[in-house]
C-alpha positions as CSV (number, residue, x, y, z in Angstrom):
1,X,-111.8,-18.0,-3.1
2,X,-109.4,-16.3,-5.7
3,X,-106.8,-16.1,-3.3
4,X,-106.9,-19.6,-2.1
5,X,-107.0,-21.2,-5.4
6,X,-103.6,-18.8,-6.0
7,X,-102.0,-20.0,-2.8
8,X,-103.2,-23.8,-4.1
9,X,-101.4,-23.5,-7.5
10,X,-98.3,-21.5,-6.5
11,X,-97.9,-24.5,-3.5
12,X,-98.4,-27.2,-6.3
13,X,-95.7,-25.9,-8.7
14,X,-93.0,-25.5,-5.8
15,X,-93.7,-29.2,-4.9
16,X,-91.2,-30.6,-7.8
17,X,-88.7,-28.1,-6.4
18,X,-88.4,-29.7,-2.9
19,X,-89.0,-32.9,-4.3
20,X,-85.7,-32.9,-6.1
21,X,-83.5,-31.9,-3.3
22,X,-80.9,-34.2,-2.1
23,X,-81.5,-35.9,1.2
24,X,-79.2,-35.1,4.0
25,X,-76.8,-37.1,6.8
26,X,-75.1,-39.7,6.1
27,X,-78.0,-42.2,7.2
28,X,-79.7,-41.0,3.9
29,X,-77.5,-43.5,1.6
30,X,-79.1,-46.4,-0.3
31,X,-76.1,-48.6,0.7
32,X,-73.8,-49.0,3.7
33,X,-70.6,-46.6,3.1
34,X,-68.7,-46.6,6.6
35,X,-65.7,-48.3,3.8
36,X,-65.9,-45.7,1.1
37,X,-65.8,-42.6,4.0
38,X,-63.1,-44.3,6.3
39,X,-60.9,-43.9,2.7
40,X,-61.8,-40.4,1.6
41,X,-60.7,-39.7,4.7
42,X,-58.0,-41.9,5.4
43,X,-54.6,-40.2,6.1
44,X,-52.5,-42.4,3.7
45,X,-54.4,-41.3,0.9
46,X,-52.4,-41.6,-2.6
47,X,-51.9,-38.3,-4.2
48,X,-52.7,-37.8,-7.6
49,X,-52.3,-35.1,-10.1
50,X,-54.3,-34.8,-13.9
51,X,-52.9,-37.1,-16.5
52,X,-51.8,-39.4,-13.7
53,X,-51.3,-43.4,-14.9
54,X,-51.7,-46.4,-12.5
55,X,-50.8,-49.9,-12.9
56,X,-54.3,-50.8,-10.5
57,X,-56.4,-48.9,-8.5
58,X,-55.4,-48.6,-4.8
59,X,-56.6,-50.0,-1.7
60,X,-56.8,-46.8,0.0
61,X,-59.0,-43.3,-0.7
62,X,-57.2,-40.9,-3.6
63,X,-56.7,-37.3,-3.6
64,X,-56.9,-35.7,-7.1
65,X,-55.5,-32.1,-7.6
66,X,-57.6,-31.1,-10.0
67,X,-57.4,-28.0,-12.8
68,X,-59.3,-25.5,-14.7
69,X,-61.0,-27.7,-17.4
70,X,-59.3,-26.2,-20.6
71,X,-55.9,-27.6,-18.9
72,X,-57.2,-31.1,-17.8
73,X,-57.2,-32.3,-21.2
74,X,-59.2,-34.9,-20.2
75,X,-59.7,-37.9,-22.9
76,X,-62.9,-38.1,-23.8
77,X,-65.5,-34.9,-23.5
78,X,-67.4,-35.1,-20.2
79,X,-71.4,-35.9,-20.4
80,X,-72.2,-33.1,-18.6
81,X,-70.2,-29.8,-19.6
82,X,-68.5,-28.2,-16.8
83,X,-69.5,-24.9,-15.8
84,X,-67.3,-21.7,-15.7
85,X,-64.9,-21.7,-12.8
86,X,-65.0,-25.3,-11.8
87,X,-62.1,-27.3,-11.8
88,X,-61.3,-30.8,-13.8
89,X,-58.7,-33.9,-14.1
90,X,-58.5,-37.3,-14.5
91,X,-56.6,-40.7,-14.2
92,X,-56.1,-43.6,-15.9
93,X,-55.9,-47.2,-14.3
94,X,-54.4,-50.3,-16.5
95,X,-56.6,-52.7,-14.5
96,X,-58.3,-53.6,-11.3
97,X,-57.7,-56.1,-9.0
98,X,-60.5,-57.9,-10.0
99,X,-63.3,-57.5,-12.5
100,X,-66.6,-56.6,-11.0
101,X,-69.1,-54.2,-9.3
102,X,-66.7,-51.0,-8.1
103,X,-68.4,-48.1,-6.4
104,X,-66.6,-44.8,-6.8
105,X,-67.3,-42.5,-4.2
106,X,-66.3,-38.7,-4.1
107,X,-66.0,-36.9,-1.0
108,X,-67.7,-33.4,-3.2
109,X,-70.0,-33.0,-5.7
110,X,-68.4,-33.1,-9.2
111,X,-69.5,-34.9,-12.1
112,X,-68.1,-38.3,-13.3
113,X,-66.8,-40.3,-16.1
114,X,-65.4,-43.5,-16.5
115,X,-64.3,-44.7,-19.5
116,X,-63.3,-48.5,-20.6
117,X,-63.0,-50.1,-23.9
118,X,-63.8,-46.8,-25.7
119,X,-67.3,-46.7,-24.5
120,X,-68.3,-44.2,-21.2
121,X,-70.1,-46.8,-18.6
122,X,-73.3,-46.1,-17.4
123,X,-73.4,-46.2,-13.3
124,X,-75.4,-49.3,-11.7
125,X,-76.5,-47.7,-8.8
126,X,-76.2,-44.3,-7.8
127,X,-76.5,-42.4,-4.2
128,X,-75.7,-39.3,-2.7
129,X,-76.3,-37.1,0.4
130,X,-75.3,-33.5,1.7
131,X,-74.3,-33.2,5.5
132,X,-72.5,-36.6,5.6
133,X,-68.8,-35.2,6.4
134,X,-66.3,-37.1,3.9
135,X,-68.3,-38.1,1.2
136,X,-70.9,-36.7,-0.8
137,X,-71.9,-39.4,-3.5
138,X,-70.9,-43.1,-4.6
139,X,-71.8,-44.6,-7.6
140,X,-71.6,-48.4,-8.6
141,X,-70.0,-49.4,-12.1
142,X,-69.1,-52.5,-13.5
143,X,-65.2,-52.8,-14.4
144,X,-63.7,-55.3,-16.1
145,X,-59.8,-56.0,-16.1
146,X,-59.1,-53.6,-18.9
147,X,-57.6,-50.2,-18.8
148,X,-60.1,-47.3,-17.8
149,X,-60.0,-43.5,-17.7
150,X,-61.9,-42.0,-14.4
151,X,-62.9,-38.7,-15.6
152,X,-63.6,-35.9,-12.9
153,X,-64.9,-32.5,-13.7
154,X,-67.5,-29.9,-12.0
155,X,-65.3,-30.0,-9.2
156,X,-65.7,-26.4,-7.4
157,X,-62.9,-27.1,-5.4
158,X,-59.6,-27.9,-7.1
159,X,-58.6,-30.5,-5.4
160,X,-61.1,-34.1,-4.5
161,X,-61.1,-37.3,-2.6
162,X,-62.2,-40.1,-5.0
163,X,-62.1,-43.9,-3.5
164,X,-62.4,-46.7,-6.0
165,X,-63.2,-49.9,-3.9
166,X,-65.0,-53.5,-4.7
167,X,-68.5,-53.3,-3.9
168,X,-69.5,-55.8,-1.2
């Protein structure tokens, strides 16, 4: 009886541990994303390096070289501290075609910031999957036609696909 009640409690406090992991295939989004893959994977994608400046976002996927987060310099501290041997960078757009619901979809797992009017913006929506080949997480914010900082760090590989496209 000992035993089973062990077993019982040992199988109860693992529960929250597969409970929080991500789902996996790209099926597993909350929202359609056949857009946001076809340009993080797009051939014509725009190369972009830390520090780089924009007059709008593009219609096509980006690919950010990124850097060691001590040389990114990046604008505004990052909500979530980057950990030890991940890679960093940013860019900064003067506007966007038009204001409204964005999403901003990476093709790894890195951590995000966007920053407009001096104030970070909190995502609307927020999905992400393993196993889905060209992207791994989109994220809906709501831009307006100011100027804006999109803040990547966490990155473990040095180098990211980020698409920035109208939400339909």
């Amino acid at each position: 009886m000992r035993n089973a009640l062990l077993v019982a409690l040992l199988l109860l406090s693992a529960a929250p541990i597969f409970a929080a992991e991500e789902p996996s295939g790209c099926d597993k989004f909350k929202w359609p994303i056949e857009h946001e893959r076809a340009a993080l994977t797009a051939p014509d994608r725009v190369k972009l390096t830390s520090g780089s400046e924009l007059a709008t976002v593009p219609a096509t996927g980006m690919t950010f070289v990124l850097v060691a987060p001590a040389e990114a310099r990046l604008p505004s501290l990052p909500e979530r501290a980057p950990k030890d041997g991940t890679f960093a960078g940013f860019a900064r757009f003067r506007t966007v075609p038009k204001s409204g619901i964005y999403t901003i979809s990476l093709s790894v797992g890195a951590w995000i910031d966007v920053v407009q009017d001096g104030h970070a913006l909190r995502p609307k929506g927020f999905s992400g999957a393993t196993d889905c080949d060209g992207i791994r997480k989109t994220m809906k914010y709501e831009l307006s036609a100011n100027p804006f900082v999109l803040q990547i760090s966490g990155a473990r590989d040095n180098a990211v696909s980020v698409a920035i496209l109208p939400s339909e």
